[in-house]
C-alpha positions as CSV (number, residue, x, y, z in Angstrom):
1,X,-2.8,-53.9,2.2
2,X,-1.8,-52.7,5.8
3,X,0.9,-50.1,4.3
4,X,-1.7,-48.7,2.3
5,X,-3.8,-47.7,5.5
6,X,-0.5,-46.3,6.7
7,X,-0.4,-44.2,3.9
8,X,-3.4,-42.3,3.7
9,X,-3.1,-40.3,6.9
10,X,0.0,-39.2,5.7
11,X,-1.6,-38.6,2.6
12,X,-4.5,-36.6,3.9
13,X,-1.8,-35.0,6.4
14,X,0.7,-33.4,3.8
15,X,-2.6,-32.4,1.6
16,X,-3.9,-30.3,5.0
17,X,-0.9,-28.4,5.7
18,X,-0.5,-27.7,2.0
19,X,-4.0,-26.2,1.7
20,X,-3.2,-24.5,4.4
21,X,-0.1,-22.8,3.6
22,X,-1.6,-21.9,0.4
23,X,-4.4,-20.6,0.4
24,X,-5.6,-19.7,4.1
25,X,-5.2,-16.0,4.3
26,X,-2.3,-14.8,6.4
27,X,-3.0,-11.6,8.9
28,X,0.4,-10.3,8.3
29,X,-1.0,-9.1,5.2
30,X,-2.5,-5.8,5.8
31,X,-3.5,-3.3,2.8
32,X,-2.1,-0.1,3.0
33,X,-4.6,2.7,3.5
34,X,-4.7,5.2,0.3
35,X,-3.1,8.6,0.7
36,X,-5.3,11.4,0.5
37,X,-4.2,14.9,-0.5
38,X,-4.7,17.7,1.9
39,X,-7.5,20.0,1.3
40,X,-6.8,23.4,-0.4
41,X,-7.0,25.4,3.1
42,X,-4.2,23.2,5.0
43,X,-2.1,23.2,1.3
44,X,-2.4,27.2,1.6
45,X,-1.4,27.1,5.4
46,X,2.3,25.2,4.4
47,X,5.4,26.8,3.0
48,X,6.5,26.0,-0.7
49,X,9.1,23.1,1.0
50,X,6.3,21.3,2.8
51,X,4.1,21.6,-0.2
52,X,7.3,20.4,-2.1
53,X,7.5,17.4,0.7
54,X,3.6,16.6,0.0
55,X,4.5,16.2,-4.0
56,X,6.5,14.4,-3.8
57,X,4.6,12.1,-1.6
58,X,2.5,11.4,-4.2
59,X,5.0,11.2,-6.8
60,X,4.5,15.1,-8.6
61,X,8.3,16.9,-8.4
62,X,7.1,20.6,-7.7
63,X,9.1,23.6,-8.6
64,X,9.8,25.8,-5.8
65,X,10.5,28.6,-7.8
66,X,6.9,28.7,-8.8
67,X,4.3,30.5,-6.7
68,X,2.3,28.6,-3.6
69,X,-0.8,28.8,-5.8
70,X,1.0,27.5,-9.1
71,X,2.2,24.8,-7.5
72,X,-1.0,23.9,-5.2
73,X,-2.4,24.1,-9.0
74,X,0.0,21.5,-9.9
75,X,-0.3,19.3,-6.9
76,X,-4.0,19.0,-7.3
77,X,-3.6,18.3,-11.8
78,X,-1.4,15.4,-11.1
């Protein structure tokens, strides 16, 4: 009966530190802020190759070749 007392400490131990690696939120953890797209006026201040640099920030391959509008156009239809 004594080795039974024993054990639940343990027990209750072991089911602490589990619940505590699981499921208390770690602050390590951070949520990265969402990218926003520069407004039209600071798009038409960049060359093309910044413009270029800002697509493909956000995933959209421009075409250089294209004029600054066109591909602002494109930028902001992604």
């Amino acid at each position: 009966m004594e080795s039974i007392w024993l054990f639940v400490p343990a027990a209750l131990a072991v089911a602490v530190i589990v619940y505590w690696m699981v499921w208390m939120p770690r602050e390590s953890e951070e949520v990265e802020p969402e990218m926003v797209l520069p407004s039209e006026d600071a798009l038409k201040k960049m060359t093309k190759a910044q413009i270029e640099v800002v697509g493909r920030d956000f995933g959209v391959e421009l075409d250089k070749r294209k004029t600054k509008a066109n591909m602002i156009a494109d930028l902001k239809n992604r």
